[in-house]
C-alpha positions as CSV (number, residue, x, y, z in Angstrom):
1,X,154.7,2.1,135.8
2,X,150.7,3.0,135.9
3,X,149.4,5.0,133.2
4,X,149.4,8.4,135.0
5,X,153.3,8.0,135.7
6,X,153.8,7.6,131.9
7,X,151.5,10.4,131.2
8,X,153.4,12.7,134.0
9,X,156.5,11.8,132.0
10,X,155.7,12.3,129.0
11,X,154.4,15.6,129.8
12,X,157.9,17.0,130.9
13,X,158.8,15.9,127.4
14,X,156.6,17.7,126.4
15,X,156.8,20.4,128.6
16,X,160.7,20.8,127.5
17,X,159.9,21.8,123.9
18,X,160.0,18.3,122.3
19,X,156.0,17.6,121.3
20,X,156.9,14.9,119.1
21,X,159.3,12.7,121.2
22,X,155.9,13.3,123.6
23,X,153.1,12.3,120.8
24,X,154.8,9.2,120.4
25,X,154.7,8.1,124.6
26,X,151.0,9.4,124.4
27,X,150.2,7.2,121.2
28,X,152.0,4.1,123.3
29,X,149.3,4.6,126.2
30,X,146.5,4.8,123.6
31,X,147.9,1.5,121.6
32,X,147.1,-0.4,124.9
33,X,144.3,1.8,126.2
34,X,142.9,3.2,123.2
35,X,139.9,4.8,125.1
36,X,141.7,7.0,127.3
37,X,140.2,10.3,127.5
38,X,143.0,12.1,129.3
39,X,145.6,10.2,127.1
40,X,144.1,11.6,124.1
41,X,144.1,15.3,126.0
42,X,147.3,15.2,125.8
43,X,147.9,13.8,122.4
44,X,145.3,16.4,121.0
45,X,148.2,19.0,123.0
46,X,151.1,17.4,121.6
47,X,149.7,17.8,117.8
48,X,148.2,21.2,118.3
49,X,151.9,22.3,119.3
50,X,153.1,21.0,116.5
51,X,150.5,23.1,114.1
52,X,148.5,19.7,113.2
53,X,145.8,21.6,113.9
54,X,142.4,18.9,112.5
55,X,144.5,16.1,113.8
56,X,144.4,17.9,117.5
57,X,140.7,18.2,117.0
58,X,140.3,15.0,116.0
59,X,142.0,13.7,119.0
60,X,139.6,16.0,121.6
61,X,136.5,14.9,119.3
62,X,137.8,11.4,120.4
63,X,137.6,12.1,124.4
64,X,134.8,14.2,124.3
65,X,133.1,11.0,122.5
66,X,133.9,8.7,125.5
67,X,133.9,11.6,128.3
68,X,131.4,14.7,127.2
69,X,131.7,15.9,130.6
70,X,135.2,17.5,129.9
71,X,135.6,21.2,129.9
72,X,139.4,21.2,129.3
73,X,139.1,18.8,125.8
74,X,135.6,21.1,124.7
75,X,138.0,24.6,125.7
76,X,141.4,23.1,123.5
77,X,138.7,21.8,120.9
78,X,137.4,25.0,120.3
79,X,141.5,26.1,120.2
80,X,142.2,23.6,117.3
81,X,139.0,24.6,115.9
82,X,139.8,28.4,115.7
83,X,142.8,27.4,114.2
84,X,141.0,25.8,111.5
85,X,138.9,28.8,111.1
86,X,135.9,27.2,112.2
87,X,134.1,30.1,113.8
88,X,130.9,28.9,115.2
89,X,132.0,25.7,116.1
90,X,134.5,27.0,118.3
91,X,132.5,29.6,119.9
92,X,130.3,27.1,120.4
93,X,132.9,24.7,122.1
94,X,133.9,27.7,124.6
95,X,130.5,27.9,125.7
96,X,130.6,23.9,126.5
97,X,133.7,24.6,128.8
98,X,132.1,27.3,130.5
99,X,128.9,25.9,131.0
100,X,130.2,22.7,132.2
101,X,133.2,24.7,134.7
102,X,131.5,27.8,135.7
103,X,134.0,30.6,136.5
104,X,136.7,28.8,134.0
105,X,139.3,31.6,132.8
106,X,140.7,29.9,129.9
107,X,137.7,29.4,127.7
108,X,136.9,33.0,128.3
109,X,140.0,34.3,127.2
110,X,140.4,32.1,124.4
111,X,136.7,33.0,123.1
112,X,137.8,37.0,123.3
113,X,141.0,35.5,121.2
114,X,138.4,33.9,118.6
115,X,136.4,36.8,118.0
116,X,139.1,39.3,118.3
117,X,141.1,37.9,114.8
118,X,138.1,37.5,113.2
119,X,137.9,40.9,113.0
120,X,134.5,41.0,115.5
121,X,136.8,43.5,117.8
122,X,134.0,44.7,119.9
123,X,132.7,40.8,120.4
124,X,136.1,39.7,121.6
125,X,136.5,42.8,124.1
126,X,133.3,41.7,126.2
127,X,134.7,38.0,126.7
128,X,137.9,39.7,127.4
129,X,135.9,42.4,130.1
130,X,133.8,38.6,131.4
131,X,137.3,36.7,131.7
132,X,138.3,40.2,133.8
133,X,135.3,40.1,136.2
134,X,136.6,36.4,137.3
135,X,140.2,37.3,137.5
136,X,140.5,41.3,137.5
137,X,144.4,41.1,138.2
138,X,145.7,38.8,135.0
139,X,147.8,40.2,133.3
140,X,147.8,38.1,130.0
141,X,144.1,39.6,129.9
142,X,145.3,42.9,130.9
143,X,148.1,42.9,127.7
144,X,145.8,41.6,125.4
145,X,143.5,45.3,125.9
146,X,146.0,47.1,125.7
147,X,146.9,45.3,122.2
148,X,143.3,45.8,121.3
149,X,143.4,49.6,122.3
150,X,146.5,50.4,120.5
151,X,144.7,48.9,117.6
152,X,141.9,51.3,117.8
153,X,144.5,54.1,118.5
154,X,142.8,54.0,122.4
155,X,146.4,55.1,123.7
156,X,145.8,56.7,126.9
157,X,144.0,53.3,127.7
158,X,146.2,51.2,125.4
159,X,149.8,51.8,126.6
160,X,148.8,51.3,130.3
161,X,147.4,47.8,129.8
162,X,149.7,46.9,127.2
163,X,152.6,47.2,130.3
164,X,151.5,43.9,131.5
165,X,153.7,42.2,129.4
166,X,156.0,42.6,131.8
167,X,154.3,40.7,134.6
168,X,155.6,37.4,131.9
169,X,158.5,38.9,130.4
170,X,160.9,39.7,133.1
171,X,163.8,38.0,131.9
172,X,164.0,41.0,129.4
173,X,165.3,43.5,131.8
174,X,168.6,43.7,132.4
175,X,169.6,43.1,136.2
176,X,172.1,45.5,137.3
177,X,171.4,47.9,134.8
178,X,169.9,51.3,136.1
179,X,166.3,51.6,136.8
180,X,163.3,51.2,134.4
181,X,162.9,54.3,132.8
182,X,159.4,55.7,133.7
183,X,159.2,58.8,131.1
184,X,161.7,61.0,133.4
185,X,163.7,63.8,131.9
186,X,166.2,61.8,129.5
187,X,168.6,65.0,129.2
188,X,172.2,64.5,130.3
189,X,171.0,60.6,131.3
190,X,172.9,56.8,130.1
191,X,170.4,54.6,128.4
192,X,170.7,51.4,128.2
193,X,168.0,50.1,125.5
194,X,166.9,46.2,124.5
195,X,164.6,44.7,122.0
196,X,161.9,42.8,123.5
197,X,160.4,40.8,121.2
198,X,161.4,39.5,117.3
199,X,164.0,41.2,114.7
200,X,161.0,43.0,113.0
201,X,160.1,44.8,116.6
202,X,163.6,45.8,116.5
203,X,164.0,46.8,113.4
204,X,160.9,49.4,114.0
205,X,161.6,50.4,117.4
206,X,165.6,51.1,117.0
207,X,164.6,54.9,116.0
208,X,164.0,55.0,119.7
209,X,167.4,55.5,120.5
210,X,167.7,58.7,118.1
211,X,164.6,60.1,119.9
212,X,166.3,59.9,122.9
213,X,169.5,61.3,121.8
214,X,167.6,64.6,120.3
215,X,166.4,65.2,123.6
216,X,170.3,64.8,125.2
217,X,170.5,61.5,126.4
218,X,173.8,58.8,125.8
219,X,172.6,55.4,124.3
220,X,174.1,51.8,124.9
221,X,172.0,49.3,122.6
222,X,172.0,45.8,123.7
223,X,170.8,43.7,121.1
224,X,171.5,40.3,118.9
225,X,175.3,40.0,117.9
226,X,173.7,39.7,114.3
227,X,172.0,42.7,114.2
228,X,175.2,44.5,115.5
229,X,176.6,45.3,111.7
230,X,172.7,46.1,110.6
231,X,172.3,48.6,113.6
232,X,175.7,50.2,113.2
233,X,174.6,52.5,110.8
234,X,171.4,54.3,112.8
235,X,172.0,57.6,114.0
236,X,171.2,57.8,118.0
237,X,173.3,55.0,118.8
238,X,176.4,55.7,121.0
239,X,177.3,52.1,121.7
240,X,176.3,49.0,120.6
241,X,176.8,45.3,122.7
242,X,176.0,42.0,122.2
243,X,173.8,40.3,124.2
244,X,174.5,36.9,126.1
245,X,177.7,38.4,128.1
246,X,177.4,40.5,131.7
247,X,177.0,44.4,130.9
248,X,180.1,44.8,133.2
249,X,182.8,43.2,130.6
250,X,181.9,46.3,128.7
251,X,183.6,49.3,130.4
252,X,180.1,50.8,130.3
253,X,179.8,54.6,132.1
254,X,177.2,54.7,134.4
255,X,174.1,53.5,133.5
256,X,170.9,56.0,134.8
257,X,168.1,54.2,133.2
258,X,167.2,50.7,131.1
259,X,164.2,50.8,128.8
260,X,163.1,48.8,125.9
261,X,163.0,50.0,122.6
262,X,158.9,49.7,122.5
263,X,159.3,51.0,126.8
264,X,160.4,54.5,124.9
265,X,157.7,55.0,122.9
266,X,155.7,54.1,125.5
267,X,157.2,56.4,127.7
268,X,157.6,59.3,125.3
269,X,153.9,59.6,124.4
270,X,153.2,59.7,128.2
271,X,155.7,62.2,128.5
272,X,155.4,64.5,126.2
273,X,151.4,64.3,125.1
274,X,152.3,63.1,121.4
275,X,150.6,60.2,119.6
276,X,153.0,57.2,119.8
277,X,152.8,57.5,116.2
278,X,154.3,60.9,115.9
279,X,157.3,59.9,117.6
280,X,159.6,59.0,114.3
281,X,159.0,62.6,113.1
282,X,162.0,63.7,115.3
283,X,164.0,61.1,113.2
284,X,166.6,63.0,110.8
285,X,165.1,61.0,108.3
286,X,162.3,58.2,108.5
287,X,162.0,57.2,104.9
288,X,165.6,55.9,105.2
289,X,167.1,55.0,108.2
290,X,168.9,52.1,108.2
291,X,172.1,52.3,105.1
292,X,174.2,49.0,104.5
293,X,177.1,50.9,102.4
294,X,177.3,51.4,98.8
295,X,179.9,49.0,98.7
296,X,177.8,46.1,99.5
297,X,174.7,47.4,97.3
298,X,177.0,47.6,94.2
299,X,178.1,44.5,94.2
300,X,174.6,43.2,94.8
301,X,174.0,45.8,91.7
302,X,176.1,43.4,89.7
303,X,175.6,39.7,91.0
304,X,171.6,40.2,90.4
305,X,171.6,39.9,86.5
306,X,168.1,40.0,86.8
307,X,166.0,42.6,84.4
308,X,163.7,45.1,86.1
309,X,160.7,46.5,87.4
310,X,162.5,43.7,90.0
311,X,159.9,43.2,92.9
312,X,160.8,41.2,96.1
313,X,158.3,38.8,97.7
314,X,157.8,37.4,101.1
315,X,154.5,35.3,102.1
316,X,155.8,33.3,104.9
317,X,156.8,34.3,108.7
318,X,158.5,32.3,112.1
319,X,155.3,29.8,112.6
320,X,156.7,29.8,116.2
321,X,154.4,33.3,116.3
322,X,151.5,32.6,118.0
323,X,149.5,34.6,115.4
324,X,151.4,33.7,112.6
325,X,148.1,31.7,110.9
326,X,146.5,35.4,110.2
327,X,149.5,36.6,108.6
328,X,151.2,34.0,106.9
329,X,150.5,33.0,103.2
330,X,150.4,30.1,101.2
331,X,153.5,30.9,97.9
332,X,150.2,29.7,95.7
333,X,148.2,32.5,96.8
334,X,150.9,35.3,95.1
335,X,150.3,33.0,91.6
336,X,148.7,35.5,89.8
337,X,151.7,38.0,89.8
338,X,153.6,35.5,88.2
339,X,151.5,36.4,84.9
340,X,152.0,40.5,85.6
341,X,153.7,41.4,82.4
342,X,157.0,43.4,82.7
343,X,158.3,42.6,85.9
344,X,160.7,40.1,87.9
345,X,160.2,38.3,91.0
346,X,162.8,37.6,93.4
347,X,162.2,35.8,96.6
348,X,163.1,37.0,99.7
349,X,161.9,33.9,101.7
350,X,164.5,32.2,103.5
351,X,164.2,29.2,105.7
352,X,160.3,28.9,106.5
353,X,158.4,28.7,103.4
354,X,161.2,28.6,101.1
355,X,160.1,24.9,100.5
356,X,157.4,25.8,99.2
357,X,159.1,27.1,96.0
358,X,160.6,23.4,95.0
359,X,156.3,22.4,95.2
360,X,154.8,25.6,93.0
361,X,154.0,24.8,89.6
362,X,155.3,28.4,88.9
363,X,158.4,28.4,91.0
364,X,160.4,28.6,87.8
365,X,158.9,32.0,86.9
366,X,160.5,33.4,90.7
367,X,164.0,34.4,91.0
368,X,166.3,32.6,94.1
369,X,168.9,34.2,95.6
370,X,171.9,31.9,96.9
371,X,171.5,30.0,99.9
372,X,175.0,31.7,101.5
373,X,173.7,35.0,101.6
374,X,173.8,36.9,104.8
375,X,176.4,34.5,106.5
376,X,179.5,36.0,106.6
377,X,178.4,40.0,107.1
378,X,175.8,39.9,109.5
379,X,172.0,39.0,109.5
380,X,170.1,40.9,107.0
381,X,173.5,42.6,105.7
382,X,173.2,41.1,102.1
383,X,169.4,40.5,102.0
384,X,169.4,44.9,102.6
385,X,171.5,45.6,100.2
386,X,169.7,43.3,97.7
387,X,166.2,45.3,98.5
388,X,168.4,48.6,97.8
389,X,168.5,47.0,94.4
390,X,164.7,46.5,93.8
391,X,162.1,48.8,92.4
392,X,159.3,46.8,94.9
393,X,158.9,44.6,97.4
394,X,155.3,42.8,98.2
395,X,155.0,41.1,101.5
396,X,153.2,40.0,104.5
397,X,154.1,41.8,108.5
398,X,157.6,40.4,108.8
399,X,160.8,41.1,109.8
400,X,161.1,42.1,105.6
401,X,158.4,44.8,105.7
402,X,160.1,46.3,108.3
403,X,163.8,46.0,106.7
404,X,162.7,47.2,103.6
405,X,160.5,50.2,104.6
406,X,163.4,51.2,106.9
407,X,166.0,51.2,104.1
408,X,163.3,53.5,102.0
409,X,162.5,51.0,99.8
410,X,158.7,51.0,98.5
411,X,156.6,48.3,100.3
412,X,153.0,46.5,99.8
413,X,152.0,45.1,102.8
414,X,150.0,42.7,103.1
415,X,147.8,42.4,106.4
416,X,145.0,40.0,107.4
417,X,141.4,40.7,108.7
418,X,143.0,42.1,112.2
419,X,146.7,43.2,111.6
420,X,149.4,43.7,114.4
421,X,148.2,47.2,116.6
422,X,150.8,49.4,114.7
423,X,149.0,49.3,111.6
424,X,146.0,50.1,113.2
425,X,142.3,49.1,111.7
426,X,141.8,51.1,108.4
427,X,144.3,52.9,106.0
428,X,146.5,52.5,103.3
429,X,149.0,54.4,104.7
430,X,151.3,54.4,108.0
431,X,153.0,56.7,109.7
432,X,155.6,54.7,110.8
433,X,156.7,54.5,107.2
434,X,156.6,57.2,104.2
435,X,157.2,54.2,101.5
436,X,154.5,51.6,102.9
437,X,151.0,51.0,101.0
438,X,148.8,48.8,102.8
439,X,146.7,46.3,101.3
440,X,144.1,45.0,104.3
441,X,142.1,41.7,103.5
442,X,138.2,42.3,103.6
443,X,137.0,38.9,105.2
444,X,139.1,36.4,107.4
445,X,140.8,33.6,105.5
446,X,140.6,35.7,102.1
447,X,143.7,35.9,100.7
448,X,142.5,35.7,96.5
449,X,139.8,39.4,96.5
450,X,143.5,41.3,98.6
451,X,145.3,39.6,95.9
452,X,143.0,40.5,92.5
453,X,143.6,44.5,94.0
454,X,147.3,43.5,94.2
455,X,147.6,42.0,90.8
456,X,145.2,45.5,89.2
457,X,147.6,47.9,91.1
458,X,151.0,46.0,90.3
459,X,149.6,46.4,86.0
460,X,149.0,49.9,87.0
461,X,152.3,50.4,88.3
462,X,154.2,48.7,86.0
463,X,152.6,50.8,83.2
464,X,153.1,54.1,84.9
465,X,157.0,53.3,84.8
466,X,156.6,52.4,81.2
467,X,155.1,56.1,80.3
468,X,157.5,58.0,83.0
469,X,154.7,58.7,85.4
């Protein structure tokens, strides 16, 4: 077998979700042909998909070394590079790929990409607008805008770009289901509503279904089995299903239309002239919508014999995100709360990042809840009730920050230089939640000065609940 077959191979490896059964096929080709500049392409590939960011670059630096003339190892350079938050470099690497491919999408769009998170908005648009002159009908470009647009509360521009999502993600809709709700008259209608993207989209979004019910529509909510027991509680909800089983085992009535939770607030702004943010204002009640029984939060009231001000923390989200680098944070980072006087800290990280409280020097100073929680009631089930038991919570955008703020819990959210489009550019406030505060990091990469603020404003709070303020 020649070395292209093994490459072509190993690719489909690859290609199946498996970078590290590939990395090793790619590091076989380079033990006999170690100056292989394709070969180490693709191993630069394999370790970038596996987050190994400087070992990626170091593997395109490599190929670029033996062939400069190389516009796809200078464009994923300047990938790995960005990762790294190596700014200039990158940029600078774009500008090889397009120099050296004239007319080349990717580098375009990956240089708007660079400049966008940032936090140079305005640069990142114009490679975005160039990449559109090449290729005026892609929609990845197209749904990147209208992410930029919502940002900047552009919504008459926003939602319309941001719609070209669904040029990738068909496989959300469901077949057979009624037809894609375009902002018609909901009144006297069926609904049947989907997330389309992670818990914490869900989470936010379900208050969709209420708006739809205040105007007189009925509501079927598809969604994860596991969120079935969190969701049962919303108001607006007239039926909830699992997914993963054909919508016609259900005995469903007729369905008119099929939206997705973020398709109605989509929808509803268009329809009725309102910002997109005004739309949970119809909701009985915002602050609180989401209520896990007082059963289940007394004895959670019980099992944590932990003394108060008790204040939650999450730093680490799915790394699968693709933008999960700006809005992750290292467990050292929230070190200096550890010395606030007067309060406990509980960790609410499970799975990713929980590690990293074996490897902190003050992991003994943060409370751990059990590893069984949330198993036999239903995702989130205990890990609610256990925020309806803290004065606090303090964490990056994750599935948390939504949980929390949903159940009316006060929440400090933490953001990076350009945040998700729902929590737009400035304030400390949102209107998609009463009990959020916003903390917004100044300078990309700059975790400690967002953390100093933190640290002043916890002291503060702790002493106003010390004097009864």
């Amino acid at each position: 077998m020649n070395v292209q077959d093994v490459l072509a191979r190993a690719w489909q490896v690859h290609q199946s979700g498996q970078p590290a059964e590939a990395e090793a096929a790619y590091r076989q080709v380079l033990a006999r042909y170690p100056r292989h500049p394709a070969t180490l392409v693709y191993l630069g590939i394999a370790l970038y998909d596996q987050r190994r960011f400087a070992e990626s670059a170091v593997a395109y630096q490599d190929a670029l070394t033996i062939q400069p003339q190389f516009p796809i190892a200078w464009n994923n350079l300047g990938n790995s590079l960005r990762m790294l938050g190596r700014l200039d470099e990158a940029d600078a690497c774009f500008s090889n790929a397009i120099s050296q491919q004239p007319g080349y999408l990717s580098p375009l769009k990956n240089r708007g990409t660079l400049w966008i998170w940032s936090g140079e908005v305005e640069r990142g648009l114009a490679a975005y607008h160039e990449a559109l002159r090449l290729a005026p009908e892609e929609p990845e470009l197209h749904r990147n805008l209208g992410v930029i647009y919502l940002l900047q509360q552009r919504y008459e521009e926003g939602w319309p770009e941001y719609r070209y999502r669904w040029h990738f993600l068909p496989a959300a809709r469901v077949p057979g289901a009624g037809a894609v709700w375009q902002g018609e008259d909901p009144a006297g209608k069926v609904f049947l509503l989907y997330p389309e993207q992670g818990i914490g989209d869900a989470i936010h979004f379900v208050r969709a279904a209420h708006t739809l019910r205040q105007a007189g529509a009925r509501t079927i909510l598809r969604c994860d089995p596991k969120l079935i027991p969190l969701f049962s509680s919303i108001g607006g909800i007239d039926m909830l299903i699992p997914d993963g089983l054909p919508i016609d085992s259900f005995g469903l009535p007729r369905i008119d239309y099929q939206a997705s939770l973020i398709d109605v607030v989509d929808r509803w702004y268009g329809r009725t002239g309102q910002l997109a943010v005004a739309y949970p204002a119809v909701v009985a009640d915002p602050a609180a919508y989401i209520d896990v029984g007082a059963t289940l939060v007394d004895f959670w009231r019980r099992s944590l014999v932990i003394p108060g001000p008790r204040v939650g923390i999450c730093w680490q989200g799915n790394p699968d995100f693709h933008a999960d680098v700006y809005r992750s944070i290292s467990l050292a980072e929230f070190a200096p709360l550890t010395e606030v006087a007067g309060v406990s800290l509980v960790s609410l990280q499970h799975g990713y990042g929980s590690e990293q409280l074996q490897r902190a020097s003050f992991g003994d100073r943060i409370h751990r809840l059990p590893d069984t929680i949330d198993r036999s009631g239903g995702a989130f089930m205990d890990t609610a009730a256990i925020i309806r038991n803290l004065d606090l919570v303090i964490t990056i955008d994750t599935s948390t920050a939504h949980l929390a703020a949903a159940l009316g819990v006060p929440v400090w959210l933490l953001l990076g230089r350009v945040p998700d489009w729902r929590w737009l550019q400035s304030g400390a406030t949102s209107d998609w939640y009463p009990t959020i505060q916003i903390f917004r990091q100044q300078r990309m990469g700059d975790w400690s000065s967002l953390f100093d603020q933190v640290v002043d404003e916890l002291r503060a709070w702790v002493a106003s609940r010390s004097v009864g303020i």
